[in-house]
C-alpha positions as CSV (number, residue, x, y, z in Angstrom):
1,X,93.3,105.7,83.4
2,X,90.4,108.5,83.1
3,X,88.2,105.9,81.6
4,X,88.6,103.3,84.8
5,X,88.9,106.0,87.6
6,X,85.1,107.2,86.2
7,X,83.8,103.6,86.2
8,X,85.5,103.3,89.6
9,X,83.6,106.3,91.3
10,X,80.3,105.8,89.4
11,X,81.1,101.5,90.8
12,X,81.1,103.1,94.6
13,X,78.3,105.7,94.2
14,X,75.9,102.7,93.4
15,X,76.5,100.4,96.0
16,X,75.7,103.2,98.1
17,X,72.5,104.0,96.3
18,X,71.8,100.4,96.8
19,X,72.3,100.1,100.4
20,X,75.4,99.3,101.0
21,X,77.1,100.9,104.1
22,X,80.9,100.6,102.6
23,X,82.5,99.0,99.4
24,X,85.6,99.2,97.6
25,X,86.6,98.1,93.9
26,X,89.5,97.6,92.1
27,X,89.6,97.8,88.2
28,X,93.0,96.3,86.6
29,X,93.8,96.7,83.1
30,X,97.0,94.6,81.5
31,X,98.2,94.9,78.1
32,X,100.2,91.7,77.7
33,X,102.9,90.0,75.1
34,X,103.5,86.5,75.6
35,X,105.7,84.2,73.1
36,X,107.3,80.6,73.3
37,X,110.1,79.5,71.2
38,X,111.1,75.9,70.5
39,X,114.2,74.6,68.2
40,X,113.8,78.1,66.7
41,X,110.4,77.9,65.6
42,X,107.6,80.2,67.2
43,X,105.3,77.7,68.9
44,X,103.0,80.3,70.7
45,X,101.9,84.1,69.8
46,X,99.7,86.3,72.0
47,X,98.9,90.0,72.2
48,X,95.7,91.1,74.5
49,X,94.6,93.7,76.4
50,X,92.3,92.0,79.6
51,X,90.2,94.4,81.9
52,X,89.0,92.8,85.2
53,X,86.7,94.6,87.7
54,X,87.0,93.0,91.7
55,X,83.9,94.6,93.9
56,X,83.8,94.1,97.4
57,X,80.4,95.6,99.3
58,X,79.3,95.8,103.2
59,X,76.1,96.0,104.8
60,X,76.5,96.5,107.9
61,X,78.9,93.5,109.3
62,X,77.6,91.4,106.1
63,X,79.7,91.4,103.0
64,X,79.7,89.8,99.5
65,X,82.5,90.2,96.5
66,X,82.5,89.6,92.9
67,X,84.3,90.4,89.7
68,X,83.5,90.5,86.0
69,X,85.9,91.4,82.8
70,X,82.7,93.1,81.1
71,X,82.8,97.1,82.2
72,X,80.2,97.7,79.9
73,X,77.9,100.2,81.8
74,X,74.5,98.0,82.3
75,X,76.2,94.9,83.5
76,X,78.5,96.7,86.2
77,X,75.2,97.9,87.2
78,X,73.6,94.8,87.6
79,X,76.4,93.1,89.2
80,X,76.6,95.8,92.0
81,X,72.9,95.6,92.9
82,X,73.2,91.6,92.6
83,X,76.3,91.8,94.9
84,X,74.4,94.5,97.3
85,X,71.6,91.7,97.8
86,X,74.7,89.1,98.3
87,X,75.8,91.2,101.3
88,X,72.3,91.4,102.8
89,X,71.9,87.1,102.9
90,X,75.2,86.5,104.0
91,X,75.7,86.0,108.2
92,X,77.6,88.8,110.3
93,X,81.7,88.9,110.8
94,X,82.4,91.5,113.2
95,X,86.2,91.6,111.7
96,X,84.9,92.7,108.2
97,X,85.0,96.3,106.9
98,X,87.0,98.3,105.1
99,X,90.3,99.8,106.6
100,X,89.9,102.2,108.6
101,X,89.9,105.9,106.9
102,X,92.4,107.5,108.8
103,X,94.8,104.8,106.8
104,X,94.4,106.1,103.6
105,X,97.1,108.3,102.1
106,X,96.8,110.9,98.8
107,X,100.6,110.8,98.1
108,X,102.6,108.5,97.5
109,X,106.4,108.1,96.7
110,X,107.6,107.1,92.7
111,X,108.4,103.6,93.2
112,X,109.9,103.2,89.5
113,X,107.7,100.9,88.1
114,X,107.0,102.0,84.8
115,X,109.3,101.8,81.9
116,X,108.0,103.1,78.7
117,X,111.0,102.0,76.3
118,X,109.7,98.7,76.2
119,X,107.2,99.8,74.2
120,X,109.9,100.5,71.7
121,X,110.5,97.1,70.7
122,X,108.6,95.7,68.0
123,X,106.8,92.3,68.4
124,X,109.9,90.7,66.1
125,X,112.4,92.4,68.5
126,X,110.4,90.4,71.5
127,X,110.2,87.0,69.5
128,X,114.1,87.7,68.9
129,X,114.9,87.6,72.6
130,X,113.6,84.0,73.3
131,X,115.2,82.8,70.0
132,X,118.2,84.3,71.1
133,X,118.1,82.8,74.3
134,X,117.0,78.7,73.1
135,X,120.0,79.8,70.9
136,X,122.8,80.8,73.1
137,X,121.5,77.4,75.2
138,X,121.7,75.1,72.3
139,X,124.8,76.1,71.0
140,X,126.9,76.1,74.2
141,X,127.5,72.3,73.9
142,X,127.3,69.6,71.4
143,X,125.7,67.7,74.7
144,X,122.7,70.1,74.2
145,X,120.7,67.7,72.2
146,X,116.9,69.5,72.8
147,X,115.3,72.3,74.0
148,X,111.7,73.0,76.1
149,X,111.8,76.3,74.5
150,X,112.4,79.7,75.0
151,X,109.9,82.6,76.1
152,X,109.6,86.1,76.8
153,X,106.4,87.4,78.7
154,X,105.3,91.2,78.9
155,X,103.1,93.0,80.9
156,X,102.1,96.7,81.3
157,X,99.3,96.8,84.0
158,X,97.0,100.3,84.9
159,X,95.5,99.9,88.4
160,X,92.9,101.4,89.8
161,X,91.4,101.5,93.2
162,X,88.7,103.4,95.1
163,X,86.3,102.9,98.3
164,X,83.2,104.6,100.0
165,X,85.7,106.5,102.2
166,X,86.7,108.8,99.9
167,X,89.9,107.4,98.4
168,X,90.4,107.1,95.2
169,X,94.4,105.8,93.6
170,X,96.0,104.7,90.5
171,X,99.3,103.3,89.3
172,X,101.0,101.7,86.4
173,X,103.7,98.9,86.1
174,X,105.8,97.2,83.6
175,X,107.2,93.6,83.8
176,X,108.8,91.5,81.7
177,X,110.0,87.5,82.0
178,X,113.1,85.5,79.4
179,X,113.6,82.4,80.1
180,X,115.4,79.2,78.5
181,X,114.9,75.0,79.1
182,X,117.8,73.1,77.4
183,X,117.8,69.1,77.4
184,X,121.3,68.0,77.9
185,X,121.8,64.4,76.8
186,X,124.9,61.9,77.6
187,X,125.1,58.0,77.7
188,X,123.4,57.9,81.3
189,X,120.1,59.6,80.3
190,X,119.2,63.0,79.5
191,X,118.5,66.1,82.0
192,X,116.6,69.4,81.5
193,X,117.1,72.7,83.3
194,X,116.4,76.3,82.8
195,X,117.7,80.1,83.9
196,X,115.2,83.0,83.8
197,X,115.9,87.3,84.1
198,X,112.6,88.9,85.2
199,X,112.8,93.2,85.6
200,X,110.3,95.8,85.3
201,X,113.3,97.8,82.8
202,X,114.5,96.8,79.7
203,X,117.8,97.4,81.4
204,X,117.2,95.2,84.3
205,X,117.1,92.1,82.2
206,X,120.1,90.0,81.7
207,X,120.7,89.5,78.1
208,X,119.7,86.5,76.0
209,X,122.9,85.3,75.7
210,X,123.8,85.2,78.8
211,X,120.5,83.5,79.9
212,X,120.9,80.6,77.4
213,X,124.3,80.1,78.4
214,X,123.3,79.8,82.5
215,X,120.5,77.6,81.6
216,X,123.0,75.2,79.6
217,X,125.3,75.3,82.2
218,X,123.0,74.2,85.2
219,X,121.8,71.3,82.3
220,X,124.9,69.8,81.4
221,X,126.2,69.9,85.4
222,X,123.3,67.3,86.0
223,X,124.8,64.6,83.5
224,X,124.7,61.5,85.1
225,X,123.3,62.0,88.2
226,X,122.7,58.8,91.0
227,X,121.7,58.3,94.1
228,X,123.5,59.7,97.5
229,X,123.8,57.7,100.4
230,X,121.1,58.0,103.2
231,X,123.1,60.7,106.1
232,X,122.7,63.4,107.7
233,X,124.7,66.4,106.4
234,X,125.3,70.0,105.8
235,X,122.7,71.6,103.1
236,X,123.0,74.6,100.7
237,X,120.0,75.9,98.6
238,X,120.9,77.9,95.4
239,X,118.8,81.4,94.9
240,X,116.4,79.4,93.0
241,X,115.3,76.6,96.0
242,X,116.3,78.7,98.7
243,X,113.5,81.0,98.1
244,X,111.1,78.6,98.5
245,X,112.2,78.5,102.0
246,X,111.4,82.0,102.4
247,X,108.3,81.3,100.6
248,X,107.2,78.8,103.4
249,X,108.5,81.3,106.1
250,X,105.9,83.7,104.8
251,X,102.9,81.7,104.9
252,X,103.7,81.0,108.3
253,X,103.8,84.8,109.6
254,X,100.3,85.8,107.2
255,X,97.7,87.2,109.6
256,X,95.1,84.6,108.7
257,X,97.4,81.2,109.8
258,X,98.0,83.3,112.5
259,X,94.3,83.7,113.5
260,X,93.5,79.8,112.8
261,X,96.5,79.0,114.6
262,X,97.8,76.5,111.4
263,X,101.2,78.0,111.4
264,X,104.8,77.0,113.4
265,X,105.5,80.7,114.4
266,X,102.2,81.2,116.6
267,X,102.6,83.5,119.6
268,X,106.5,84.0,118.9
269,X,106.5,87.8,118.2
270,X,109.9,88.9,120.1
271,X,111.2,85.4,120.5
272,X,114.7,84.2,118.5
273,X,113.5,81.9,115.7
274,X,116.3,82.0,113.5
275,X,119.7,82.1,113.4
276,X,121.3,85.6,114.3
277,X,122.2,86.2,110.6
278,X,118.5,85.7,109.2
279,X,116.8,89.2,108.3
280,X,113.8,88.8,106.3
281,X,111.7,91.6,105.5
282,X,108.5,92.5,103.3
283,X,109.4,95.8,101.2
284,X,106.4,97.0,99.2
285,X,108.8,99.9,98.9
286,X,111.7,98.8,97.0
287,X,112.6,101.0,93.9
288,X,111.4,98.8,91.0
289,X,111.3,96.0,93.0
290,X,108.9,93.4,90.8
291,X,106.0,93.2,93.7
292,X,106.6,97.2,94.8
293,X,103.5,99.0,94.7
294,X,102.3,102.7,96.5
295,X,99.0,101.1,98.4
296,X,97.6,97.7,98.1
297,X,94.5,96.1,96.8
298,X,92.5,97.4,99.6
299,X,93.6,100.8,99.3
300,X,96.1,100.1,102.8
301,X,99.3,102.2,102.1
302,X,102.5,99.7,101.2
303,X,105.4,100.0,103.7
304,X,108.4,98.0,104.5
305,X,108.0,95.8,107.5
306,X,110.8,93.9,109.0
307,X,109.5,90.4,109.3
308,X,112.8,88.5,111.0
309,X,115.3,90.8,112.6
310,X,118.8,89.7,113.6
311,X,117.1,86.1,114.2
312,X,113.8,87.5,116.0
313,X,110.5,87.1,115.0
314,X,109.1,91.5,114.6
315,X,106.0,91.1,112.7
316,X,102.8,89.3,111.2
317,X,101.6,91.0,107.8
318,X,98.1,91.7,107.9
319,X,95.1,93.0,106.2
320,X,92.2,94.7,107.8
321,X,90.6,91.9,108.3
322,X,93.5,90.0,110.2
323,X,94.2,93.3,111.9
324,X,91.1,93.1,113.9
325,X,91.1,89.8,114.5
326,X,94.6,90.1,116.0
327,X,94.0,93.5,117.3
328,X,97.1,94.3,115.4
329,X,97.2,97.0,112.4
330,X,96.9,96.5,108.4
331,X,100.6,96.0,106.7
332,X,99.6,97.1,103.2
333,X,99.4,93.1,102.2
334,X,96.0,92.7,101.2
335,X,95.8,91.1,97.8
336,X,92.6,90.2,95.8
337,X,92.4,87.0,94.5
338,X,90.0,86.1,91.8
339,X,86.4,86.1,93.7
340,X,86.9,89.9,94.5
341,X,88.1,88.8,98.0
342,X,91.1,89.6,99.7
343,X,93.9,87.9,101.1
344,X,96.8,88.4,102.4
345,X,100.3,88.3,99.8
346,X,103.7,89.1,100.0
347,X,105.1,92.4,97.8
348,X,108.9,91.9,97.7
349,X,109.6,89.4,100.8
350,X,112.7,88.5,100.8
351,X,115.9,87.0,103.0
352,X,118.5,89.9,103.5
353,X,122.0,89.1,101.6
354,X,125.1,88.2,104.0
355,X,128.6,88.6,102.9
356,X,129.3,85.2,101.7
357,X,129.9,84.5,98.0
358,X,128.6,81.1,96.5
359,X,131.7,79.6,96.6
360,X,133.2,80.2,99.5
361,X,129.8,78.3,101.4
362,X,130.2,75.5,98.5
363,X,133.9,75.5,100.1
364,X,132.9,75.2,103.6
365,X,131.6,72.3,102.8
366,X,133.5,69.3,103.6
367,X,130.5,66.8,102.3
368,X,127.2,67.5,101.7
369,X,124.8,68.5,99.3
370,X,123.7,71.8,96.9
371,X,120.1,72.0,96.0
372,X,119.5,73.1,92.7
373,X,115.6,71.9,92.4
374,X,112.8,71.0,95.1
375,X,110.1,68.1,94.0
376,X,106.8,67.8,95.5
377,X,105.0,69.7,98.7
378,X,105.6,67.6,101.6
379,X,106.1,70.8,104.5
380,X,103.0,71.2,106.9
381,X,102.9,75.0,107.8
382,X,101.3,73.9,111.8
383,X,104.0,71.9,112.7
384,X,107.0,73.3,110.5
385,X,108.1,69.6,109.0
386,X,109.7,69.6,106.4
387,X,110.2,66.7,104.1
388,X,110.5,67.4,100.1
389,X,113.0,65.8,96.7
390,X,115.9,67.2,95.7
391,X,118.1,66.9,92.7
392,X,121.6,68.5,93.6
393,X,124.9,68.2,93.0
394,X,127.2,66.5,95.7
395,X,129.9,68.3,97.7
396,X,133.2,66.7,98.5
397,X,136.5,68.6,100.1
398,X,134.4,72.0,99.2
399,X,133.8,71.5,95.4
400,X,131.0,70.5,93.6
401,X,131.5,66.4,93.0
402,X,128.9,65.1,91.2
403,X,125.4,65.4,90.5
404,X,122.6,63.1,92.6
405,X,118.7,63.1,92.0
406,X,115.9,60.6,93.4
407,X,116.8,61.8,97.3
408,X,114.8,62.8,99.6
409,X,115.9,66.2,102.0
410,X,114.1,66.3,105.3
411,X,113.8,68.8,108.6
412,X,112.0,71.0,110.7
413,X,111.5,74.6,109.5
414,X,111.8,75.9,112.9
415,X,115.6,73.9,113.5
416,X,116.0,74.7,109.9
417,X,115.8,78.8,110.7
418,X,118.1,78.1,114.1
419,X,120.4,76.1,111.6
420,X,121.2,79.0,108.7
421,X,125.2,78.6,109.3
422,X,125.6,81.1,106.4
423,X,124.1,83.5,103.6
424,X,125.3,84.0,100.2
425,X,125.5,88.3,98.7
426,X,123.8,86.7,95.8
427,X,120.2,88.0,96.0
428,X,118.6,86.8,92.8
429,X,114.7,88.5,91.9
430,X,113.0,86.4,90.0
431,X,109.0,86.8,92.0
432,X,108.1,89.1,95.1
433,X,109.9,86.3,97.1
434,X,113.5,85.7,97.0
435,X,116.5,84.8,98.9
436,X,120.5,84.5,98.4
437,X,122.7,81.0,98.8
438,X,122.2,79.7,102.1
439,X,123.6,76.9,104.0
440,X,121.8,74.8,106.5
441,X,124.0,73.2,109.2
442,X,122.6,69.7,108.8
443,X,119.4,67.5,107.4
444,X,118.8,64.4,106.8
445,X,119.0,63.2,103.2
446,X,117.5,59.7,102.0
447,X,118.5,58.3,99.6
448,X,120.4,54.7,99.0
């Protein structure tokens, strides 16, 4: 961490000594563990340790980015002077700049990110968890004919960010991925599925055995699957599909679709959106959460900012840019995607658990359908339609009938919100977005 922090602050003193009036860089280091697992053979084996620099510099209201993996000494030089003379072509944006200073923070909370015992387990003891998990899937049922494979995916990262303005912050992070995709097989065909854990503790992973069994489970419930008839009809979204709801719901309130005016919510801050139950928040401060971090990648300090409260729209998430071209504030979202720009992401955004289990939504039910996996990208963000493939399993009487694929579920994300009739307590964390069981009071569903 010595070694990037003095690469950092020697980064920032040369754009200055270059001309630039402000900059800001952000050095990442990641020592990753990546393995794949199929019919108990290892199929892939990596071990690396990746460095990448992102350098943002301002002259004036003119600003360039860049990034390189190479920190050796003469070529960060040369890519800050090139990146200086970038600035100075580029044409003015009175929105850029860096945040401004009286933003930046020099203490932060522990968020409990980093956990040191996996470092403890020895590359077998890694490979052993996604051949335990293809394993436990496999042997479950004699239907379990095949496997996509197992994996297991580890990450400890070292961040480091600092900007003209004085500020200079590190942090570290561990994260880790097991997964399983078993190939269930009767006389009608054959259907694949998968479960995955993903935790930044060893102890906040849900075994391999367990895993594999989930992941058969949710393989062998698909067996021959058909078509439903075309209706319109109650829907339910499992943890898995229902947070790419929340997922859409988030590109909709990011400062920039704001600005351009490409997103459904526009000018609805206040207003009721959703139904009364639907609480959706962005908490970069959730202890261990898998997107918590103390500041983001523009130095802004994280927070938690309530996005939909009680069914009303609170907040946009920003960065500085956004900010000033909302005349709004920074939210601690800015990301940096792979230019050395920054955007704006989501840190652990999320739909607020109600006090419904699965089963007793499933048993509300009286015929309709349970999404277990989402096909294609038909949802436009301006207008909020909504029109995507499903593969479920069909509800009759409150229980889970039989499964149906090849249909098509369609809506309107804005009635969809107003039509949340209830929220599972299941919260499931598999990404920085995530979301419980949730049942949508009706949609139309093509299919026969």
């Amino acid at each position: 961490m010595d070694q990037l922090k003095t690469t950092v602050e020697r980064v920032v003193q040369r754009a200055v000594q270059k001309g630039a009036t402000a900059a800001d860089v952000l050095i990442r280091e990641d020592d990753n563990f990546s393995v794949s697992v199929r019919m108990g053979e290892v199929e892939t084996l990596k071990q690396a340790i990746s460095r990448g620099m992102l350098l943002r510099v301002f002259v004036g209201k003119r600003t360039a980015a860049s990034n390189t993996s190479d920190l050796t000494p003469a070529l960060v030089d040369r890519l800050v002077d090139e990146t200086v003379e970038m600035a100075r072509l580029t044409s003015e944006d009175q929105s850029g700049g860096l945040p401004d200073a009286s933003l930046f923070e020099k203490s932060f909370p522990d968020l409990n990110l980093l956990d040191t015992s996996w470092e403890k387990l020895s590359p077998q003891e890694r490979i052993d968890l996604a051949l335990r998990a293809e394993d436990a899937s496999l042997k479950l049922d004699r239907r379990i004919v095949n496997s996509e494979g197992g994996a297991f995916d580890y990450s400890r990262s070292r961040t480091v960010i600092g900007n003209t303005a004085g500020f200079i912050g590190e942090y570290e992070g561990t994260g880790a991925g097991l997964s399983a995709a078993p190939v269930a097989q009767s006389g009608s065909g054959m259907q694949r599925d998968y479960w995955m854990s993903a935790s930044r503790h060893v102890a906040g992973l849900e075994s391999p055995e367990s895993i594999g069994k989930k992941a058969a489970e949710r393989a062998l419930r698909r067996l021959g699957a058909r078509k439903a008839s075309t209706c319109e009809a109650p829907v339910i979204f499992d943890p898995m599909t229902a947070r790419s709801l929340v997922g859409h719901v988030f590109q909709a309130i990011a400062g920039d679709a704001i600005y351009r005016r490409t997103s459904f919510l526009v000018d609805e801050i206040g207003k009721s959106v959703a139904a009364s139950g639907v609480t959706i928040v962005d908490d970069a401060r959730l202890s261990g959460g898998l997107g918590s971090s103390p500041f983001d990648d523009e130095s802004v300090p994280t927070q938690t900012t309530a996005i939909i409260e009680n069914g009303i729209l609170r907040n946009y998430l920003h960065t500085a840019y956004s900010a000033r071209k909302l005349a709004s504030r920074p939210t601690g979202n800015g990301s940096r995607a792979a230019s050395g720009a920054v955007t704006i992401g989501p840190t652990n955004f999320y739909l607020k658990p109600g006090a419904h289990t699965p089963d007793e939504i499933i048993g509300s039910v009286e015929s309709g359908l349970y999404v277990v996996e989402l096909i294609g990208f038909g949802v436009n963000s301006t207008t909020g339609d909504y029109s995507r493939g499903a593969v479920g399993i069909w509800i009759e009487n409150g229980k889970l009938s039989y499964p149906v694929q090849e249909i098509t579920i369609a809506g309107n994300l804005r009635q969809m919100l107003r039509d949340v009739e209830m929220i599972g307590n299941d919260l499931t964390f598999l990404g920085s977005v995530a979301a419980p069981t949730l049942k949508i009071r009706k949609m139309v569903i093509s299919g026969e």
